[in-house]
MARBAMAR-627253 format. One record per atom (N, C-alpha, C): residue in one letter; atom name; residue number from 1; chain; x, y, z. Coordinates in nm, 2 decimals. Each point is the difference from the previous one (the first is absolute). Layout:
# residues N
[a,CA,NUM,A,[X,Y,Z]];
...
This chain:
# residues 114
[x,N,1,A,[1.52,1.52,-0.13]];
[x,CA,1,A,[0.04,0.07,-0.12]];
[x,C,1,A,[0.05,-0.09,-0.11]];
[x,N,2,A,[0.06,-0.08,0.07]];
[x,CA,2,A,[0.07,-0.13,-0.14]];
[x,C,2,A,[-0.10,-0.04,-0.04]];
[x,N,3,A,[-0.08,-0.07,0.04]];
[x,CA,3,A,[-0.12,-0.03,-0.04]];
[x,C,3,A,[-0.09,0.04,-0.12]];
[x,N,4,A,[-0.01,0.13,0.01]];
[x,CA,4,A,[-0.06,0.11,-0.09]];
[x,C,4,A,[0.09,0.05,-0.09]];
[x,N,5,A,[0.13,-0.01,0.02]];
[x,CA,5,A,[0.05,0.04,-0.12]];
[x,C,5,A,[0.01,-0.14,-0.11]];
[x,N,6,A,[0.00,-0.13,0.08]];
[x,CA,6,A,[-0.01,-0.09,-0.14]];
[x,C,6,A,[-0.10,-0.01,-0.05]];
[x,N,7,A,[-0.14,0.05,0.08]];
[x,CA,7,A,[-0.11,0.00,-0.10]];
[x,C,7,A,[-0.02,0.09,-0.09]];
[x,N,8,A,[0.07,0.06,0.05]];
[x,CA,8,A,[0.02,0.16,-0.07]];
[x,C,8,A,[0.11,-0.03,-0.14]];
[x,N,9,A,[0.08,-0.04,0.04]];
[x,CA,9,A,[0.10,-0.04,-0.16]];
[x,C,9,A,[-0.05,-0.12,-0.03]];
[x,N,10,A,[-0.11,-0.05,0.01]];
[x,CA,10,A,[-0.04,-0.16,-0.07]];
[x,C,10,A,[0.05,-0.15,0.05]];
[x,N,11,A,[0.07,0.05,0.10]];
[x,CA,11,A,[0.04,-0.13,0.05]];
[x,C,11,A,[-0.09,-0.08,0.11]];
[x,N,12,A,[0.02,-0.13,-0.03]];
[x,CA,12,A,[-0.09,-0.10,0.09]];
[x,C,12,A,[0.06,-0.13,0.02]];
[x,N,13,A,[0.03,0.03,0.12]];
[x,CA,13,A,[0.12,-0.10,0.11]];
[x,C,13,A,[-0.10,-0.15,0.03]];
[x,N,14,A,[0.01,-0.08,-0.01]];
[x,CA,14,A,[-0.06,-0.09,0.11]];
[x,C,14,A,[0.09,-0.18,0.00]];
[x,N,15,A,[-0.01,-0.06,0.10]];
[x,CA,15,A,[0.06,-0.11,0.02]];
[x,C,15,A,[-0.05,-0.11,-0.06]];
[x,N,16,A,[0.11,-0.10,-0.02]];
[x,CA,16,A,[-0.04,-0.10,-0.13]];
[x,C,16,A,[0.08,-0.05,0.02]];
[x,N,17,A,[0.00,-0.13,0.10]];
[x,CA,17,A,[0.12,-0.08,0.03]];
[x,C,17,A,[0.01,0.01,0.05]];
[x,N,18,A,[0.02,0.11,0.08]];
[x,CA,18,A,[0.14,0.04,0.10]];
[x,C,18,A,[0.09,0.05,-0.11]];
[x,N,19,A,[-0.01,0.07,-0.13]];
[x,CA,19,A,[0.09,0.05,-0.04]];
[x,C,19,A,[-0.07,0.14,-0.05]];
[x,N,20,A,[0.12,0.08,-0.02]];
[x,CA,20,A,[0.01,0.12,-0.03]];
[x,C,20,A,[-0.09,0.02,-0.15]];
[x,N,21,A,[-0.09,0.08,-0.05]];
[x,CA,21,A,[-0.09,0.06,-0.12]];
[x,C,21,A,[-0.01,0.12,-0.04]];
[x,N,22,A,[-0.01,0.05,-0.09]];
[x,CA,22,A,[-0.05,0.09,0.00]];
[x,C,22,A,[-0.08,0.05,-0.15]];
[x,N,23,A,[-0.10,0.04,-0.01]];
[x,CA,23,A,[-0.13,0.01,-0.15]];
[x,C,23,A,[0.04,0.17,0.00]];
[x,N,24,A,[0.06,0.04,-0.10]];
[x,CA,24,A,[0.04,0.15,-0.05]];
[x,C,24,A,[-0.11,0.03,-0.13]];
[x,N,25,A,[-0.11,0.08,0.04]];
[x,CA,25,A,[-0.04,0.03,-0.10]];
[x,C,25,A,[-0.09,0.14,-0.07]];
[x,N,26,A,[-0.05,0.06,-0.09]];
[x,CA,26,A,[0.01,0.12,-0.03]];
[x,C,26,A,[-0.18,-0.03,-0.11]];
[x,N,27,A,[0.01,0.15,0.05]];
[x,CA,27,A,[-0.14,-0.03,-0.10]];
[x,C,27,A,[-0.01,0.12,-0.13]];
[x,N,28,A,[-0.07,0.01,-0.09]];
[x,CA,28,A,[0.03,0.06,-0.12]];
[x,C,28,A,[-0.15,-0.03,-0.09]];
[x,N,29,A,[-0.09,0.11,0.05]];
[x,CA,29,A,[-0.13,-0.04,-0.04]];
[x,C,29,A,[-0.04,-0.14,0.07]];
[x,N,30,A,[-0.07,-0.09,-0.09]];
[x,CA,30,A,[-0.04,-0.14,0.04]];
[x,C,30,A,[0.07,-0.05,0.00]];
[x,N,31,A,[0.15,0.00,-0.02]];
[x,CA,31,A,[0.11,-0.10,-0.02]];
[x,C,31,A,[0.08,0.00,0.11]];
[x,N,32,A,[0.06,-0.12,0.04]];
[x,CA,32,A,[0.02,0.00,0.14]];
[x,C,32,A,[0.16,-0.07,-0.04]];
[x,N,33,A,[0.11,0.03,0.04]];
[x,CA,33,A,[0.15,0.01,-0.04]];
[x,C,33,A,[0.01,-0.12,0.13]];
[x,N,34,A,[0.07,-0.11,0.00]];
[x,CA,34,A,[0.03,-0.05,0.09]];
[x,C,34,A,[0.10,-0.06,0.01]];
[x,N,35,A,[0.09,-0.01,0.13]];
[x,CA,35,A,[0.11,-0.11,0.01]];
[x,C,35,A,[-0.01,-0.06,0.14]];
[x,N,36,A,[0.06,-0.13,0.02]];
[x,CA,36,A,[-0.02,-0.08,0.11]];
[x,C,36,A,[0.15,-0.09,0.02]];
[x,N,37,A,[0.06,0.08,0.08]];
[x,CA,37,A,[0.13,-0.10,0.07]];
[x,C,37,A,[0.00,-0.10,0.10]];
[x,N,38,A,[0.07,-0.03,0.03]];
[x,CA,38,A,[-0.01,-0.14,0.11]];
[x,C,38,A,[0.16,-0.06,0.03]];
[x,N,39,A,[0.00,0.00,0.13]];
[x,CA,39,A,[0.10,-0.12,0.04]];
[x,C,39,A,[-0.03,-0.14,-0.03]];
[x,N,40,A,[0.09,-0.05,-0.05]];
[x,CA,40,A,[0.00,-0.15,-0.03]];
[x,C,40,A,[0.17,-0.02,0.05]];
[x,N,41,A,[0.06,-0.12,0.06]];
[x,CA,41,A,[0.09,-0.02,0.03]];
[x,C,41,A,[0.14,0.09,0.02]];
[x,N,42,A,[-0.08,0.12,0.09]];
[x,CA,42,A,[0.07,0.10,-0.03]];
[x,C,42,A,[0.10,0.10,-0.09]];
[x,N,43,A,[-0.08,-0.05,-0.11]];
[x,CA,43,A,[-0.01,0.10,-0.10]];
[x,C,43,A,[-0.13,0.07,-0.05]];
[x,N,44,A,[0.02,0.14,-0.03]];
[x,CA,44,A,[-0.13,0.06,-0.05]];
[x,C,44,A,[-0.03,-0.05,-0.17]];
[x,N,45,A,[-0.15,-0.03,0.00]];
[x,CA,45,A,[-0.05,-0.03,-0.16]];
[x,C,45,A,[-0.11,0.07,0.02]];
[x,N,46,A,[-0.05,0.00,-0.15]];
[x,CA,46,A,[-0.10,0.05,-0.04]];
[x,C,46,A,[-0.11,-0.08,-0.06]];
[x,N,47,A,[-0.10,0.01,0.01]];
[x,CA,47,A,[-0.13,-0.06,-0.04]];
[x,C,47,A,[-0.04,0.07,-0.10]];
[x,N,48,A,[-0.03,-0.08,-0.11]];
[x,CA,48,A,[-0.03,0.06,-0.14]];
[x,C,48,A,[-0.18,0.04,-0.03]];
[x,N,49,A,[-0.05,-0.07,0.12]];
[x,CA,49,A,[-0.13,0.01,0.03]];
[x,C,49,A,[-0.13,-0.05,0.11]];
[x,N,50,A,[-0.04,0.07,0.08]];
[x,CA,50,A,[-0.01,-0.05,0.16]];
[x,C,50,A,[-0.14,0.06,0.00]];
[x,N,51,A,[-0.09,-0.10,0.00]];
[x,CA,51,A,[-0.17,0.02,-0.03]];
[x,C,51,A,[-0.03,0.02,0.18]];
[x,N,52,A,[0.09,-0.07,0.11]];
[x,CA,52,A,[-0.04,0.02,0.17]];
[x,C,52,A,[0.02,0.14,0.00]];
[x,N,53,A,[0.15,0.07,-0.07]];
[x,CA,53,A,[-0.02,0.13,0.05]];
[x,C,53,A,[-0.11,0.14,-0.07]];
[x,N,54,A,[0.01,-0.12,-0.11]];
[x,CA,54,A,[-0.13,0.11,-0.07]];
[x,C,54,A,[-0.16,0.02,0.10]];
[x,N,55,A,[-0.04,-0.16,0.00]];
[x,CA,55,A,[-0.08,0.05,0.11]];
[x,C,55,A,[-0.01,0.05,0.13]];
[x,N,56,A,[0.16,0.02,0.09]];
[x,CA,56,A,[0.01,0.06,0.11]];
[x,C,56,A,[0.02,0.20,-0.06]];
[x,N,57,A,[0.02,-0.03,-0.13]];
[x,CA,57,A,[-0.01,0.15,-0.06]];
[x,C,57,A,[-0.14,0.05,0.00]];
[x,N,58,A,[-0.11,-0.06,-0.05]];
[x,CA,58,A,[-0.16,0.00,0.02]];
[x,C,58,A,[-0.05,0.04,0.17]];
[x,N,59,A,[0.03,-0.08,0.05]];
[x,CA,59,A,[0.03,0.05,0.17]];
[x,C,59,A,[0.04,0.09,0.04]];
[x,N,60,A,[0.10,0.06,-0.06]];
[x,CA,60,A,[0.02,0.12,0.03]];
[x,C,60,A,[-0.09,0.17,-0.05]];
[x,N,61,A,[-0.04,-0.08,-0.15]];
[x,CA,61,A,[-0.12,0.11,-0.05]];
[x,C,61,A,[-0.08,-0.01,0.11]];
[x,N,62,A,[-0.05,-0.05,0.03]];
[x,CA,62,A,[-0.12,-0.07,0.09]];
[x,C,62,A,[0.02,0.08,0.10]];
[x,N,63,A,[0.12,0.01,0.08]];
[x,CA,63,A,[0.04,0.08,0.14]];
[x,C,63,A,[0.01,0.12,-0.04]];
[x,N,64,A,[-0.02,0.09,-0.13]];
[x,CA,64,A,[0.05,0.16,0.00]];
[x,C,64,A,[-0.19,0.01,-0.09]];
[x,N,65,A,[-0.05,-0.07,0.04]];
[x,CA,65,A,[-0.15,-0.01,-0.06]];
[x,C,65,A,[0.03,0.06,-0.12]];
[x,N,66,A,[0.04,-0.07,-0.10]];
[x,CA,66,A,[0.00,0.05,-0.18]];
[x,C,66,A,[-0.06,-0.17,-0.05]];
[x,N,67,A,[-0.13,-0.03,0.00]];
[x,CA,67,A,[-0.01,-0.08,-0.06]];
[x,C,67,A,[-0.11,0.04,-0.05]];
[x,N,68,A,[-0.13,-0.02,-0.09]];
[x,CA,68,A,[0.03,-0.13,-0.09]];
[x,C,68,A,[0.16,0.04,-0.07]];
[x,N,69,A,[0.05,-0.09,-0.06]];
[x,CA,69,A,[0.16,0.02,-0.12]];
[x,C,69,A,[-0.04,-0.13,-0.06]];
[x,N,70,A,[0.11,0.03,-0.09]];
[x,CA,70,A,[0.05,-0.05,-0.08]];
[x,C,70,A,[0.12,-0.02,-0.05]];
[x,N,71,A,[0.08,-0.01,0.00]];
[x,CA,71,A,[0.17,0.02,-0.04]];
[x,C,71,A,[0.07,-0.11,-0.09]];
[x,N,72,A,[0.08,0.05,-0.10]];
[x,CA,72,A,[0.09,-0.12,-0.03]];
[x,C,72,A,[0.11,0.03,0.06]];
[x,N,73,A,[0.09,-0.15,0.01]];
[x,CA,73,A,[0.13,0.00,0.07]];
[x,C,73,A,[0.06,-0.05,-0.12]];
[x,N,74,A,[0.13,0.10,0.00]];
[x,CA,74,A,[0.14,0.00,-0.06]];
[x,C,74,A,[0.07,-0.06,0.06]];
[x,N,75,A,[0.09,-0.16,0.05]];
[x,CA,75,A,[0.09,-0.06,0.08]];
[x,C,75,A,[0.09,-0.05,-0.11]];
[x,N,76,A,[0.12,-0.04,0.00]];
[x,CA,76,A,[0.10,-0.08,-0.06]];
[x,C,76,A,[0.04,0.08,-0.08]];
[x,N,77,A,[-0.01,0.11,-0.07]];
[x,CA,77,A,[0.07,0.10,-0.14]];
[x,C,77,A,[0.17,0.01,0.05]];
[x,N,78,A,[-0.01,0.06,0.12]];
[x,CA,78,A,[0.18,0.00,0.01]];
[x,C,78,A,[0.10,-0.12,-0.02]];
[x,N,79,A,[-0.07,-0.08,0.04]];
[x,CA,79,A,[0.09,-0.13,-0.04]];
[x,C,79,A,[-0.05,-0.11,-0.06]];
[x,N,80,A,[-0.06,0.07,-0.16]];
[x,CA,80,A,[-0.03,-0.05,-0.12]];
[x,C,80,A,[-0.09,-0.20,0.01]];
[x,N,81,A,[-0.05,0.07,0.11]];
[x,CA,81,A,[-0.15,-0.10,-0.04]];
[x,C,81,A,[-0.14,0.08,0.09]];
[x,N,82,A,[-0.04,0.09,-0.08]];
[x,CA,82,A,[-0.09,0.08,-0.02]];
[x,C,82,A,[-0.14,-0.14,0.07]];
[x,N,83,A,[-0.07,0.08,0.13]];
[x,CA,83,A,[-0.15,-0.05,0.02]];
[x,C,83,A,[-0.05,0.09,-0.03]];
[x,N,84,A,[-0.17,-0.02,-0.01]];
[x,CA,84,A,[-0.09,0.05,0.02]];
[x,C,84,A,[-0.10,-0.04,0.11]];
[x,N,85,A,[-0.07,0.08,0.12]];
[x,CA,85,A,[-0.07,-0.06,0.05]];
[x,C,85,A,[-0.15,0.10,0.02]];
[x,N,86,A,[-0.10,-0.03,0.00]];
[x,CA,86,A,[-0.09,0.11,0.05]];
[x,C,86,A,[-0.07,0.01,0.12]];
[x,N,87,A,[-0.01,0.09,0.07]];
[x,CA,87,A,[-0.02,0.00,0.12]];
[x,C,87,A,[-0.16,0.06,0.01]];
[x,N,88,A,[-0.15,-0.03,0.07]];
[x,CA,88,A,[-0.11,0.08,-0.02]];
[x,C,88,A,[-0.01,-0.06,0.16]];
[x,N,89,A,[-0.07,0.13,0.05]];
[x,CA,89,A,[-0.07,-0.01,0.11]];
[x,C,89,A,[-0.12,0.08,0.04]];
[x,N,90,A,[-0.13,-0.05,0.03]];
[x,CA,90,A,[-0.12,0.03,-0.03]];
[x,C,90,A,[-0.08,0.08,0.07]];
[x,N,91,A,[-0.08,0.05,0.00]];
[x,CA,91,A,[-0.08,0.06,0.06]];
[x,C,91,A,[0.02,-0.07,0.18]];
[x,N,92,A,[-0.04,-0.12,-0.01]];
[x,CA,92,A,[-0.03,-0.07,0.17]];
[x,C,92,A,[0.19,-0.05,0.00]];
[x,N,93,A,[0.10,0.08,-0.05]];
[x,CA,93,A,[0.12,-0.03,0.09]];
[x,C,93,A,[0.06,-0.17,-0.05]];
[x,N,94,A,[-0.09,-0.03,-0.08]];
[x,CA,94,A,[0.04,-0.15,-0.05]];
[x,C,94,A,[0.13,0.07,-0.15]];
[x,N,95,A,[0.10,-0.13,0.09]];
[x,CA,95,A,[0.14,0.04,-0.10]];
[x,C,95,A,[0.00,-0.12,-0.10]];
[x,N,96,A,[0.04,0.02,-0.13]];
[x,CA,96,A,[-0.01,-0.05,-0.08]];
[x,C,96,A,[0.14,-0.02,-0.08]];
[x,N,97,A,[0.09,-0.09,-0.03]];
[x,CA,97,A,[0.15,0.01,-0.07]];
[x,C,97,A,[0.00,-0.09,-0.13]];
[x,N,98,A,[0.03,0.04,-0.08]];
[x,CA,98,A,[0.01,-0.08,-0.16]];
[x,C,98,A,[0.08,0.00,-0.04]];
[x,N,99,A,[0.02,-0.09,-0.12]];
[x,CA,99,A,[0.13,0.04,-0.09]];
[x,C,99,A,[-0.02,-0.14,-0.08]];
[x,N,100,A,[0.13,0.02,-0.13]];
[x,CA,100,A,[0.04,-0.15,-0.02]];
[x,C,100,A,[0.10,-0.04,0.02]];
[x,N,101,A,[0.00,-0.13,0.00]];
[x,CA,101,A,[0.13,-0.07,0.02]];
[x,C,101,A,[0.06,-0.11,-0.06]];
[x,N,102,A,[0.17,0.02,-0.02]];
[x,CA,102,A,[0.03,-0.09,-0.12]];
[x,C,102,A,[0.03,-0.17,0.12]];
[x,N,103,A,[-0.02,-0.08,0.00]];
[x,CA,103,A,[0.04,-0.10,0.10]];
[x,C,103,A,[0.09,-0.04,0.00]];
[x,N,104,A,[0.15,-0.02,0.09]];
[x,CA,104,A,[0.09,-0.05,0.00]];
[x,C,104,A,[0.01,-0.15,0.06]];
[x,N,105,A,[-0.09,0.01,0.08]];
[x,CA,105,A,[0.01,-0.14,0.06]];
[x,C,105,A,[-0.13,-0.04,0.06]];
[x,N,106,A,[0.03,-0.13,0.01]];
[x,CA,106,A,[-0.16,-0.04,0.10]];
[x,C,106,A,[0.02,-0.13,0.07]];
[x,N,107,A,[-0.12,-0.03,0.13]];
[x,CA,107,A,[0.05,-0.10,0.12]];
[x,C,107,A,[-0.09,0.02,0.04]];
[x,N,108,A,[0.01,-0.14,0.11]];
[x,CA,108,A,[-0.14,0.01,0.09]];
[x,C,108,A,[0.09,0.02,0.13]];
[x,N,109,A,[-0.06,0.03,0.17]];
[x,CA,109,A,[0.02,0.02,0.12]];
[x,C,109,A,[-0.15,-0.09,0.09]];
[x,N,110,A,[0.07,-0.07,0.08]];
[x,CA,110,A,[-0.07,-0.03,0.09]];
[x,C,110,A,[-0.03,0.05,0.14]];
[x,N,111,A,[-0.10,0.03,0.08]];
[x,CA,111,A,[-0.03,0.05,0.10]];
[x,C,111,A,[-0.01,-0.09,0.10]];
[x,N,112,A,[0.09,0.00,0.10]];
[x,CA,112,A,[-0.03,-0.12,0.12]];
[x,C,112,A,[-0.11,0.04,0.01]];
[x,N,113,A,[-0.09,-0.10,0.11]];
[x,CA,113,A,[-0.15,-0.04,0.06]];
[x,C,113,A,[0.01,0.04,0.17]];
[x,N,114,A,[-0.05,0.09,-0.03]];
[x,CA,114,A,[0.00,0.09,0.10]];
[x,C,114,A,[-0.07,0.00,0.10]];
């Protein structure tokens, strides 16, 4: 029953870290209302804009069979840095996530040899 009632109010739980998440979001025609919390150092924040949960949102079209879509995502407006992201997923179930982005930073990462 818990289960179904968060899909049922828009909620979509899943682990990340080992810490607590949660993607709250609402739809309104093709406009898709979104917010994304998280544990960090035990405190709760907010993500101004989260393109992983957008596409585990497309996954979810996918599982109530509503696709082809299209959707824009509304993230960040409550705490005044507004995203945009677009979400399309296609006829053959291929998810697709867009948007722009302003860059704050950048770096490289190395992969040990495995």
């Amino acid at each position: 029953i818990l289960s179904y009632l968060l899909r049922f109010f828009g909620l979509v739980f899943w682990e990340y870290y080992k810490q607590p998440s949660v993607y709250y979001w609402y739809q309104v025609d093709d406009i898709i209302y979104s917010r994304m919390f998280f544990e960090q150092n035990h405190v709760m924040v907010e993500d101004s804009g989260t393109g992983s949960a957008c596409a585990n949102l497309g996954a979810y079209f996918i599982s109530q069979n509503q696709y082809p879509i299209y959707k824009r995502i509304f993230q960040g407006d409550d705490m005044g840095r507004p995203n945009r992201l677009t979400l399309n997923v296609d006829e053959t179930q291929t998810i697709f996530v867009g948007g722009n982005v302003i860059a704050v930073g950048k770096g490289e990462f190395y992969l040990p040899d495995v």
